[in-house]
GUGU-84232 format. One record per atom (N, C-alpha, C): y, z, x; residue number from 1; atom name. Coordinates in steps of 0.02 Angstrom, whole numbers, m for minus. Atoms other than C-alpha are relative to their C-alpha. Last residue first. Layout:
<sites>
c2 | c3 | c1 | num | atomo
Y | Z | X | NUM | CA;
...
</sites>
This chain:
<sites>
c2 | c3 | c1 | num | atomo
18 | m53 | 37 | 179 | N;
2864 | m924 | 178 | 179 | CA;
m73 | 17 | 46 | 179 | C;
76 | m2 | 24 | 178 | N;
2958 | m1036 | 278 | 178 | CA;
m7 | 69 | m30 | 178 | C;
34 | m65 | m27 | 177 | N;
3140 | m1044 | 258 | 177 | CA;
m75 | m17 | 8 | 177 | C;
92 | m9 | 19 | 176 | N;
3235 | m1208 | 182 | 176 | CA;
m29 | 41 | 66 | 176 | C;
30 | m1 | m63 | 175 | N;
3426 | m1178 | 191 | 175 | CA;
m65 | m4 | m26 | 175 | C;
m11 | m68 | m5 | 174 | N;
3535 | m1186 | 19 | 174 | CA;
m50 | m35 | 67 | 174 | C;
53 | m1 | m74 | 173 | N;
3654 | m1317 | m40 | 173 | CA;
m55 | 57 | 17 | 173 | C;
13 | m73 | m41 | 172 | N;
3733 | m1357 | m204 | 172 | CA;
m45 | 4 | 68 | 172 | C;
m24 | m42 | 68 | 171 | N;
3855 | m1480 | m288 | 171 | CA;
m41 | 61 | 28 | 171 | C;
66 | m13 | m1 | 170 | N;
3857 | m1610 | m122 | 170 | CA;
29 | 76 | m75 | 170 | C;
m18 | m79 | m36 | 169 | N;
4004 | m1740 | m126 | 169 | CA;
m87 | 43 | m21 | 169 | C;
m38 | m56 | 47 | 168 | N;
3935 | m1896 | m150 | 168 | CA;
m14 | 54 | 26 | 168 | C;
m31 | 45 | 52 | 167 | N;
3782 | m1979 | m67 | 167 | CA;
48 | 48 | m57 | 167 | C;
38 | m15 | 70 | 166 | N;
3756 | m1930 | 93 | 166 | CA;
35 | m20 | m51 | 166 | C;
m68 | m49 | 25 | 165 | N;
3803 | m2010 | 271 | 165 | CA;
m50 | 26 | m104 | 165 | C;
m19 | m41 | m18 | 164 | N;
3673 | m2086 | 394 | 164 | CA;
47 | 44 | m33 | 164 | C;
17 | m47 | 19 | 163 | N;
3603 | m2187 | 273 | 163 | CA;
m6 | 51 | 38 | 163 | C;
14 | m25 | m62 | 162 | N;
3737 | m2307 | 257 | 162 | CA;
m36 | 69 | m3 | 162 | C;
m39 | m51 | m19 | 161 | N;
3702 | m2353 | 79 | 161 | CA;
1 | 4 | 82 | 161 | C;
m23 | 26 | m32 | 160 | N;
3592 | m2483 | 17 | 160 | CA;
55 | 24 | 51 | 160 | C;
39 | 43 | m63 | 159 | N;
3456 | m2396 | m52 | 159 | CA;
54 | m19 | 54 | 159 | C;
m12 | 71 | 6 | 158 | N;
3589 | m2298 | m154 | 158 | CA;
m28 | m16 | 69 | 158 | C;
m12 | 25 | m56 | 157 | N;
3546 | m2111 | m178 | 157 | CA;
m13 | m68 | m16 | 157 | C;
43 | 19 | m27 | 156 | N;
3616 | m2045 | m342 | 156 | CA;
m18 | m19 | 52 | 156 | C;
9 | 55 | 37 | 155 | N;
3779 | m1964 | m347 | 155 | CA;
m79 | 3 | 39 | 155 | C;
m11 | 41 | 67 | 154 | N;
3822 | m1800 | m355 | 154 | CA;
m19 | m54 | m24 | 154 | C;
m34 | 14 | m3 | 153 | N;
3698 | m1719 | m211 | 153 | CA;
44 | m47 | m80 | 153 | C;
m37 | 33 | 41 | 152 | N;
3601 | m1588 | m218 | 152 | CA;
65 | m39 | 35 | 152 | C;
m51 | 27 | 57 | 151 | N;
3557 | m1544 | m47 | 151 | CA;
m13 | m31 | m66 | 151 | C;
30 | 42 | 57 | 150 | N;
3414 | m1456 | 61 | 150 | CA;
63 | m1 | m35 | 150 | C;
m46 | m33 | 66 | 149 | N;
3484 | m1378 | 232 | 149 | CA;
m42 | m50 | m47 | 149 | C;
m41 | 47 | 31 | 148 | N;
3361 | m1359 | 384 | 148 | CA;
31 | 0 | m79 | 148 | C;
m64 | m14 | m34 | 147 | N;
3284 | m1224 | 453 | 147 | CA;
42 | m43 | 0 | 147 | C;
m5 | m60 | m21 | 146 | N;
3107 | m1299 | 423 | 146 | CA;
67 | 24 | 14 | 146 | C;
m80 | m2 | 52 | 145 | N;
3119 | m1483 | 375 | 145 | CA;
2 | 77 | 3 | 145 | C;
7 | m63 | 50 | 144 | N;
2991 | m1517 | 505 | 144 | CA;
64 | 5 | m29 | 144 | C;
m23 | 31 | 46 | 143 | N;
2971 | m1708 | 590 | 143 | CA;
11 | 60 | m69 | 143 | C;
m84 | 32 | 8 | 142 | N;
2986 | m1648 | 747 | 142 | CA;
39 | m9 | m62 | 142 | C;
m9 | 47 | m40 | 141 | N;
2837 | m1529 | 722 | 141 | CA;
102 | m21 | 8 | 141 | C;
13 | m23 | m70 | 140 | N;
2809 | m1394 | 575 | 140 | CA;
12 | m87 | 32 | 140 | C;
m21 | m75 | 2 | 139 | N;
2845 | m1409 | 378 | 139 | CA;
m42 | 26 | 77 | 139 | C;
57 | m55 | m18 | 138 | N;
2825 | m1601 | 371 | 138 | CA;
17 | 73 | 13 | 138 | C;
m48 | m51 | m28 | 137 | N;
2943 | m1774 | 345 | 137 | CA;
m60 | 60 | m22 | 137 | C;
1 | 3 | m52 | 136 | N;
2863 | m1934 | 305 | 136 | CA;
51 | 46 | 47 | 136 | C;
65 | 21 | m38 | 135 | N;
2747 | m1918 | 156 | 135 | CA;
37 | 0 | 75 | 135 | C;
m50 | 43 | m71 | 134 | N;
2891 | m1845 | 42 | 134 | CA;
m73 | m17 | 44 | 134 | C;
69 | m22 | m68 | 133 | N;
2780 | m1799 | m121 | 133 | CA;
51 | m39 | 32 | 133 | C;
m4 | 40 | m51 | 132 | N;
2929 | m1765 | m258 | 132 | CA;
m58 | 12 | 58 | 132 | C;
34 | 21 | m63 | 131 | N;
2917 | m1637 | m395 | 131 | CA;
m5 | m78 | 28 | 131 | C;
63 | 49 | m25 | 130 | N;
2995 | m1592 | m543 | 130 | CA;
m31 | 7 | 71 | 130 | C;
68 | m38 | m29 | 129 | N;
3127 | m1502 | m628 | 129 | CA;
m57 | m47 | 1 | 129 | C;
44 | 57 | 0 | 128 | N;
3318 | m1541 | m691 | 128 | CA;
m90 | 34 | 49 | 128 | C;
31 | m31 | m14 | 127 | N;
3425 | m1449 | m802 | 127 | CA;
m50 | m39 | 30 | 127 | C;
m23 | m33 | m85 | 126 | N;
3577 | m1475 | m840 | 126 | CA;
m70 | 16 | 31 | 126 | C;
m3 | m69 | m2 | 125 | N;
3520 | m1471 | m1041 | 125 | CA;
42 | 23 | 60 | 125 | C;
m55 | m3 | 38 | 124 | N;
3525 | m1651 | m1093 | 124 | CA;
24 | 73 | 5 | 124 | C;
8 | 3 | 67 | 123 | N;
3396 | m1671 | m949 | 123 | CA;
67 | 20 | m37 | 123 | C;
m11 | m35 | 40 | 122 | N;
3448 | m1699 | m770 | 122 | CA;
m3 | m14 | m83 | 122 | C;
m30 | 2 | 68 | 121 | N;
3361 | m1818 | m669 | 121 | CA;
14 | 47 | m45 | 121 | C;
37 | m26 | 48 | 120 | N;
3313 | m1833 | m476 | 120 | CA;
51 | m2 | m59 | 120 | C;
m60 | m10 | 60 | 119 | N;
3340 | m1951 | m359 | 119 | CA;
m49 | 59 | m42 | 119 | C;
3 | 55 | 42 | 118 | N;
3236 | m1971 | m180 | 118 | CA;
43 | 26 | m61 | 118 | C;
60 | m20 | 21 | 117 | N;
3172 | m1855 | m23 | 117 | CA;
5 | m57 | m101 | 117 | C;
m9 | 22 | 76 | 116 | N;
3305 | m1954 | 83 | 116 | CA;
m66 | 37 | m44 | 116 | C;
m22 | m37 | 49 | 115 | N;
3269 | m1852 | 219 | 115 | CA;
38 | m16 | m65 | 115 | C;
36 | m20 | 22 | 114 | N;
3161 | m1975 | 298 | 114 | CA;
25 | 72 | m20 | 114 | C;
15 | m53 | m38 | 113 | N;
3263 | m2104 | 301 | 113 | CA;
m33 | 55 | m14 | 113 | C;
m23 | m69 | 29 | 112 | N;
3282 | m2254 | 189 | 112 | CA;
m17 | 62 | 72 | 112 | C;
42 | m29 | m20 | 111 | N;
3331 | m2412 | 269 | 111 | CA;
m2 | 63 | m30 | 111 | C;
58 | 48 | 24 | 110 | N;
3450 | m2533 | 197 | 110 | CA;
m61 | 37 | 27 | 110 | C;
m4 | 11 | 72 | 109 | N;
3591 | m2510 | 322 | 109 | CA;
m67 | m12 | m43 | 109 | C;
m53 | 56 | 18 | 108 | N;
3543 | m2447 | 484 | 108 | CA;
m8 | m3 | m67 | 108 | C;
m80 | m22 | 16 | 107 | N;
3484 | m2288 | 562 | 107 | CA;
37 | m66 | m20 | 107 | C;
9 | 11 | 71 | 106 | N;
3275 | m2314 | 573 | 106 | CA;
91 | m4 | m29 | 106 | C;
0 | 65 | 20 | 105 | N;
3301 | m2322 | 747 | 105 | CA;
m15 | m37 | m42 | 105 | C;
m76 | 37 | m22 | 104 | N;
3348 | m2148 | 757 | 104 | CA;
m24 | m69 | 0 | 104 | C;
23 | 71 | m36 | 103 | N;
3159 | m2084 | 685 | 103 | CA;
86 | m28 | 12 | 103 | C;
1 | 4 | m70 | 102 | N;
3223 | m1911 | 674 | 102 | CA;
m29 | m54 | 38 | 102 | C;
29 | 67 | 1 | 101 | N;
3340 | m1941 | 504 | 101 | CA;
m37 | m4 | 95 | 101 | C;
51 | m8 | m67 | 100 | N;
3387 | m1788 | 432 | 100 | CA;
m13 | m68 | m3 | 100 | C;
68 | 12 | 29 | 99 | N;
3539 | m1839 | 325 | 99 | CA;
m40 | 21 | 36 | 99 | C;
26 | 26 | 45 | 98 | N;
3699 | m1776 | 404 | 98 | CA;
m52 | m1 | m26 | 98 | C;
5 | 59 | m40 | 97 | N;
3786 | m1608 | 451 | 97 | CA;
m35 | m75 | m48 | 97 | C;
77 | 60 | m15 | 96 | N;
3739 | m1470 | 354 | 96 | CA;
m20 | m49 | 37 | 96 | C;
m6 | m18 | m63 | 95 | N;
3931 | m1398 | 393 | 95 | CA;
m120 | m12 | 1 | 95 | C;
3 | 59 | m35 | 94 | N;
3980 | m1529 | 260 | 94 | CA;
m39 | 30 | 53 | 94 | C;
54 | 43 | m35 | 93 | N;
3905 | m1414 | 131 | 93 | CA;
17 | m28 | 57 | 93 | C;
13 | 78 | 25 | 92 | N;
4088 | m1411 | 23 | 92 | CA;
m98 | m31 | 13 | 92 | C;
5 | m2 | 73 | 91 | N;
4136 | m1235 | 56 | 91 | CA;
m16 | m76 | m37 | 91 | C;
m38 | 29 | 22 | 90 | N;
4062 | m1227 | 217 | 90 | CA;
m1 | m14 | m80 | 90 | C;
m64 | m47 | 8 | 89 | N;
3941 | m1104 | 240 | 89 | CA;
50 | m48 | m5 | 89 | C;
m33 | 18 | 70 | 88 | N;
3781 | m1203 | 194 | 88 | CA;
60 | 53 | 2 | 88 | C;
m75 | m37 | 7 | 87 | N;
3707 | m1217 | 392 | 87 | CA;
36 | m10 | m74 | 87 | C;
19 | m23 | 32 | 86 | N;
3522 | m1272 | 408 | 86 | CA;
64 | 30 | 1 | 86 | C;
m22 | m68 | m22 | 85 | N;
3581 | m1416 | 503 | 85 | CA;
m11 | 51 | m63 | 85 | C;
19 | m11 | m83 | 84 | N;
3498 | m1602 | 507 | 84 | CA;
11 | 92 | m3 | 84 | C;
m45 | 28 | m41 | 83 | N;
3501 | m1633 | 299 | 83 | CA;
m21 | 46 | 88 | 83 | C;
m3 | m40 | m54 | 82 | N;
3370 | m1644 | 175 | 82 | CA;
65 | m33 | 59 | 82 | C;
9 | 2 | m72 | 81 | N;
3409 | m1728 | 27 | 81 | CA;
1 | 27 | 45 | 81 | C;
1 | m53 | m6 | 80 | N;
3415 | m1740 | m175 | 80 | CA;
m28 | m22 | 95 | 80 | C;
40 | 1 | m31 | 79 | N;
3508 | m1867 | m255 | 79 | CA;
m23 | 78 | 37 | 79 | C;
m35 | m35 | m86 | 78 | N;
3571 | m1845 | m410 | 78 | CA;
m20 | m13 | 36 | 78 | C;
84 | m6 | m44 | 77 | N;
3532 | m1931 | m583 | 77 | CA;
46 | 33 | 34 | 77 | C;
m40 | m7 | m67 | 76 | N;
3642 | m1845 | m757 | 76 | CA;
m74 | m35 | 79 | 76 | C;
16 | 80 | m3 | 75 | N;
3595 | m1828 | m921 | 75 | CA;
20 | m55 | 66 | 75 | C;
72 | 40 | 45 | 74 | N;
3680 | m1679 | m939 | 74 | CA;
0 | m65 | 31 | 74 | C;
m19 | 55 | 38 | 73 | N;
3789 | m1634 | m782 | 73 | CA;
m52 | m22 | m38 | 73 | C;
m20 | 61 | 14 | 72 | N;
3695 | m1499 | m690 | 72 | CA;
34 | m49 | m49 | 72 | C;
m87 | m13 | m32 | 71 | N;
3711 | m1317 | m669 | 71 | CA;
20 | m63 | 7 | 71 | C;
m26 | m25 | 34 | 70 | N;
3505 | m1267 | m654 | 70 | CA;
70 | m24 | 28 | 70 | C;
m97 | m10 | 9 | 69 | N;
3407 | m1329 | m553 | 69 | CA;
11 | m12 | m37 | 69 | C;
m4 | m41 | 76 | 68 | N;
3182 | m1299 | m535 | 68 | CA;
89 | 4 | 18 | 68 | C;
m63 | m18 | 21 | 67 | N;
3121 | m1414 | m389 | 67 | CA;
22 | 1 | m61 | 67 | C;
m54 | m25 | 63 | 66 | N;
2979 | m1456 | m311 | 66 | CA;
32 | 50 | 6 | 66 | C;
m63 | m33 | 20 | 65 | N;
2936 | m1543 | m138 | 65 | CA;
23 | 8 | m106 | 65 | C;
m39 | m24 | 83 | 64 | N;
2761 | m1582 | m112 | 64 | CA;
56 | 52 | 16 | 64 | C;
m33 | m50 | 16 | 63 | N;
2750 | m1637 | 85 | 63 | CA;
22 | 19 | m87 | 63 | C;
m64 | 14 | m13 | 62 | N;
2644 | m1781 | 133 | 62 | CA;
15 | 91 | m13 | 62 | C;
m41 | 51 | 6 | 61 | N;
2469 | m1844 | 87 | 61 | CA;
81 | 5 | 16 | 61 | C;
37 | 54 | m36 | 60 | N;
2363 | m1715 | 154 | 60 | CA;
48 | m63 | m13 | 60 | C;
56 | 34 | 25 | 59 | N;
2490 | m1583 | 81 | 59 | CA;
m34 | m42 | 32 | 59 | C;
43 | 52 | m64 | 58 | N;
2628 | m1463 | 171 | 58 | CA;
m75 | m22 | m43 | 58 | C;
54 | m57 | m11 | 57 | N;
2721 | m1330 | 20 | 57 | CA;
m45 | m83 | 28 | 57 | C;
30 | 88 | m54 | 56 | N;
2901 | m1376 | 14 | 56 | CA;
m82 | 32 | m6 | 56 | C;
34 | m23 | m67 | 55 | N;
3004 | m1259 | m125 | 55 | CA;
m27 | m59 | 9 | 55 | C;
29 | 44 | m53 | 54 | N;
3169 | m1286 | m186 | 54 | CA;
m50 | 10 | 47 | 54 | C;
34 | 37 | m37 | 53 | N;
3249 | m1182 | m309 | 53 | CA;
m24 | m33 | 17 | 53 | C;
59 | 15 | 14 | 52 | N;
3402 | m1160 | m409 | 52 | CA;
m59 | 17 | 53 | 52 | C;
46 | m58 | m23 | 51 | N;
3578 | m1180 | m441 | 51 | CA;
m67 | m5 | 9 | 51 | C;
91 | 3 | m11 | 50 | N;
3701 | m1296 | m486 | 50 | CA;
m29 | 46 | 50 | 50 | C;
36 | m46 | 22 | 49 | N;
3883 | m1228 | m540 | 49 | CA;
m63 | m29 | 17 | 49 | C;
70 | 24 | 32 | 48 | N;
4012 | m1328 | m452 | 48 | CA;
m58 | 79 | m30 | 48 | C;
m22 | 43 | 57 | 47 | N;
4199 | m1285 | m396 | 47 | CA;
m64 | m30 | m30 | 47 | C;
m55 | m23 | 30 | 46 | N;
4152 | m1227 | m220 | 46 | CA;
12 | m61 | m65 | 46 | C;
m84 | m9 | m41 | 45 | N;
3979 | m1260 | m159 | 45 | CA;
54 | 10 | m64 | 45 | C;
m15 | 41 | m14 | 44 | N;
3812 | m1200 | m273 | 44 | CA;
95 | m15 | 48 | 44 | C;
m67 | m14 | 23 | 43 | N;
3701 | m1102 | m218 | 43 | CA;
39 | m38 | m10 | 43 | C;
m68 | 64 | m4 | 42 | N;
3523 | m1184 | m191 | 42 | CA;
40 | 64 | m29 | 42 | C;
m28 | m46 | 84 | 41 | N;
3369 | m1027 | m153 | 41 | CA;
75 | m49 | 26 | 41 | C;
m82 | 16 | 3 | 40 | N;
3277 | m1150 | m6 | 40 | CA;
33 | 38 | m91 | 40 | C;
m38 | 19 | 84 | 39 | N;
3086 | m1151 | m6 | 39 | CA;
46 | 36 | 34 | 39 | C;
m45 | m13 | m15 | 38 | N;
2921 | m1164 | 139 | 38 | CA;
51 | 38 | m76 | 38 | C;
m61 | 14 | 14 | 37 | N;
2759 | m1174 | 145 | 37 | CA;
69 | 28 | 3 | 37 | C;
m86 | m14 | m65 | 36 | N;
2612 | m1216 | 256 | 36 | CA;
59 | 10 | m66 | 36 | C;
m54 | 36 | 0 | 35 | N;
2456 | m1197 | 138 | 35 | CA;
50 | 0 | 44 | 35 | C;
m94 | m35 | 38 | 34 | N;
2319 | m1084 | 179 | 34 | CA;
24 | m50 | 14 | 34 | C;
m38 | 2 | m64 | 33 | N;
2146 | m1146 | 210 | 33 | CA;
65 | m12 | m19 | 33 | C;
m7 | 77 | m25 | 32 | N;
2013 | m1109 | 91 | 32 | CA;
60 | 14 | 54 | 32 | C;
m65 | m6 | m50 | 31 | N;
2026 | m930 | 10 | 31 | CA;
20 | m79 | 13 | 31 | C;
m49 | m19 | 64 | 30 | N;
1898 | m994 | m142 | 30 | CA;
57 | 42 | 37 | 30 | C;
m15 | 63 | 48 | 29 | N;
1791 | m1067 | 2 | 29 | CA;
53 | 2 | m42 | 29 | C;
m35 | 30 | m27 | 28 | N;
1796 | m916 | 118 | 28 | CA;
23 | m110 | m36 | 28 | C;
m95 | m54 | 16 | 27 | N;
1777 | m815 | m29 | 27 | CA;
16 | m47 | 61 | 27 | C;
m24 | 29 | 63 | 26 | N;
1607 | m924 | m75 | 26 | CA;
81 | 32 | 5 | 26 | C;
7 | 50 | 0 | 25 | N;
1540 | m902 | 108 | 25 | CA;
43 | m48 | m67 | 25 | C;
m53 | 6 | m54 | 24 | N;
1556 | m714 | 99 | 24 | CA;
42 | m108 | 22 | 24 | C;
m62 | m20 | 9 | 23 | N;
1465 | m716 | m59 | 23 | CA;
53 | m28 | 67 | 23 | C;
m13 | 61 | 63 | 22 | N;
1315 | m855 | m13 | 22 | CA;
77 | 32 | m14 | 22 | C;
m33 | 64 | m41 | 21 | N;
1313 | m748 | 158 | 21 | CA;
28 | m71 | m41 | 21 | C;
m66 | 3 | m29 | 20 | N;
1289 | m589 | 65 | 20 | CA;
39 | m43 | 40 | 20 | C;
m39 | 3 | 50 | 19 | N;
1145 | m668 | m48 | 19 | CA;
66 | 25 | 3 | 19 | C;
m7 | 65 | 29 | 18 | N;
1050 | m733 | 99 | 18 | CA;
80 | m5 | m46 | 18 | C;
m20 | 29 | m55 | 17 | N;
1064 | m555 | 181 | 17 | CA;
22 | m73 | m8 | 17 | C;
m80 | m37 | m17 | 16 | N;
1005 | m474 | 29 | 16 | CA;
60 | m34 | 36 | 16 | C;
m48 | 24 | 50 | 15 | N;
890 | m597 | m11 | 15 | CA;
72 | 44 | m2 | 15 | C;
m2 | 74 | m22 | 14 | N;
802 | m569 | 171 | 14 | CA;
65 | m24 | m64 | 14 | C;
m29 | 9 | m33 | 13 | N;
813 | m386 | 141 | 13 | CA;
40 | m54 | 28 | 13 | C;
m70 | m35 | 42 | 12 | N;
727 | m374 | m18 | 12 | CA;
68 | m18 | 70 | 12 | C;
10 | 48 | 81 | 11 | N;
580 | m481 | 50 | 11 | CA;
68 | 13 | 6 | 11 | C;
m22 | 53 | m56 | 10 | N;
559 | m376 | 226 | 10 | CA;
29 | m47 | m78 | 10 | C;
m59 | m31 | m44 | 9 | N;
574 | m209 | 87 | 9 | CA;
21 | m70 | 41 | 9 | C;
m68 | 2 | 53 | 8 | N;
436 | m307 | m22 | 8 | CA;
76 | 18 | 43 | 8 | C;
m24 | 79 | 15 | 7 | N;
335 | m345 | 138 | 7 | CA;
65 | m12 | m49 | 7 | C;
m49 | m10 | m48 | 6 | N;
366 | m145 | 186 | 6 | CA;
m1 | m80 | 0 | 6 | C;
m72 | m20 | 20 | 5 | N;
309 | m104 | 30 | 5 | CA;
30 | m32 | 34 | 5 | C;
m30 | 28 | 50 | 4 | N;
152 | m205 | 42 | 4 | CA;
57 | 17 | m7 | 4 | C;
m33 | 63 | m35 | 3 | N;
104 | m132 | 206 | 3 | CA;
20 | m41 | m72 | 3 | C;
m48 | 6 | m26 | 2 | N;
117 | 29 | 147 | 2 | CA;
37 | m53 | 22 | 2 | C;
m59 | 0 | 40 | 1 | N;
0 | 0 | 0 | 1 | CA;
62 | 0 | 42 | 1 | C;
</sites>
């Protein structure tokens, strides 16, 4: 009889061991592999009311950027853009500097850059919310929007634009942080 227990016991042990490696195995699955992200609380410059956030959170295909603002012109597009300097103390933004753009020989007319992240649309409310996948800008490297400023801007962005400069004055700014 002893030696039967002690098969059951080798038994019990084995599924034990099986069945803590199936757990441990299922938390490192249902953890998975942390996100990179970031986000920017918008204030808005002098004489404007938009508000909001802006988070970045690093994808296989690019960068999901959404965004929840408040303080817009009904019915209204904007553009929305990363710029070179994580600086929003000027009362206008300017001290953002320009567009991010770290491919430089992307800098001519007719080219978008890669802080153009693209237009967005205010509902009849001011209120605009969505998401954008940027594919060629990233939350680490050269190409990181880390410590950099995120803009509203008034007007839409225009393909054709010099896209070293932004489009219309800027309504709010705030710095993108990691989290």
């Amino acid at each position: 009889m002893v030696k039967g227990n002690d098969r059951l016991a080798g038994y019990a042990c084995v599924v034990l061991a099986v069945a803590g490696g199936v757990l441990l195995g299922g938390c490192t699955s249902f953890m998975g592999q942390q996100d990179k992200r970031a986000a920017a609380q918008l204030q808005p410059t002098v004489g404007n009311q938009v508000r909001g956030t802006v988070s970045f959170v690093e994808r296989s295909d690019g960068v999901q950027v959404s965004y929840n603002l408040a303080g817009l012109p009904p019915d209204s597009d904007h553009a929305l853009q990363i710029h070179e300097r994580g600086d929003c103390n000027a009362v206008d933004a300017s001290s953002a500097g320009p567009v991010f753009a770290p491919a430089a020989a992307r800098m001519k007319p007719g080219t978008r850059v890669e802080g153009d992240l693209g237009n967005i649309r205010a509902d009849s409310n001011g209120v605009a919310t969505g998401f954008i996948v940027a594919p060629d800008v990233s939350l680490d490297g050269i190409r990181s929007v880390i410590q950099r400023a995120v803009l509203v801007h008034h007007d839409p962005i225009d393909p054709y634009a010099d896209p070293q400069r932004g489009t219309g004055t800027a309504l709010a700014c705030g710095v993108i942080r990691a989290q």
